[in-house]
GUKOL-556407 format. One record per residue (C-alpha): x, z, y. Coordinates in steps of 0.2 Angstrom, whole numbers, padded with zeros to 4 digits, always signed. Last residue first. Layout:
XZY...
This chain:
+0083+0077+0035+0069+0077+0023+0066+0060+0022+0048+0057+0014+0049+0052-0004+0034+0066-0009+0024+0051-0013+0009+0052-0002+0023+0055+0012+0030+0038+0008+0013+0031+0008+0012+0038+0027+0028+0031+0030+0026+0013+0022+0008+0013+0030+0016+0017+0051+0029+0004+0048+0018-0011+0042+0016-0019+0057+0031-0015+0064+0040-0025+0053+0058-0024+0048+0055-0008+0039+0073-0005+0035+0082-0006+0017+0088+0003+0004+0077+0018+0008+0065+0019-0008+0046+0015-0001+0054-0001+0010+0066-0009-0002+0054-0007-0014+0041-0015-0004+0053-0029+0001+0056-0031-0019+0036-0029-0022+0032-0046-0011+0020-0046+0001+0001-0050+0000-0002-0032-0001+0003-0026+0013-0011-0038+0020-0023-0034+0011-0021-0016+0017-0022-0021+0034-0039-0028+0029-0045-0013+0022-0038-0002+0038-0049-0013+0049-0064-0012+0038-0061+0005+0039-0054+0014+0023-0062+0030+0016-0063+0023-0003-0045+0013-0002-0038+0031+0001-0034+0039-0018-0035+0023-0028-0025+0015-0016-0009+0027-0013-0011+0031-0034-0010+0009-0035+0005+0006-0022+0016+0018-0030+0010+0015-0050+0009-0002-0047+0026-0003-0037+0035+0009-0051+0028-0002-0065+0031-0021-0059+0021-0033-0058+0008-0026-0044-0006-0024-0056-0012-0006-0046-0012-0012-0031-0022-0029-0034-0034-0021-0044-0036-0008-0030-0037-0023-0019-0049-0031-0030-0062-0016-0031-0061-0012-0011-0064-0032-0007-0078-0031-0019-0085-0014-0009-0083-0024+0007-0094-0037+0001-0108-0028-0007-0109-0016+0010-0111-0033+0019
């Protein structure tokens, strides 16, 4: 099982860091690189899941133009936000 897991870890960094476009891969890739290792199953698989959407909601969602529409994904968007510096400091 540890096999499996640390395939799923290698292809969603791959998959985070080959985004299509250079701002997501290098966003979504440094947050991966840097937390993918200590990730629960749990967390991995929520992971895999942000990463099936598409970068323009993404950049929508890291940038501020439009709202995190789902509640699933609020709590990551915030917390790669911080990761970033791009927290609103208000």
């Amino acid at each position: 099982m540890t096999d499996d897991v640390e395939t799923r870890r290698r292809r969603a960094l791959y998959r985070a860091m080959h985004r299509g476009t250079k701002e997501m891969d290098h966003l979504v890739g440094r947050y991966a690189d840097a937390y993918l290792p200590a990730m629960t199953l749990d967390g991995l698989a929520h992971f895999e899941r942000f990463l099936a959407l598409p970068d323009p909601l993404l950049q929508g969602w890291f940038f501020g133009t439009q709202p995190v529409g789902s509640p699933e994904f609020d709590g990551l968007v915030r917390e790669m936000r911080r990761f970033h510096g791009l927290e609103d400091r208000s």
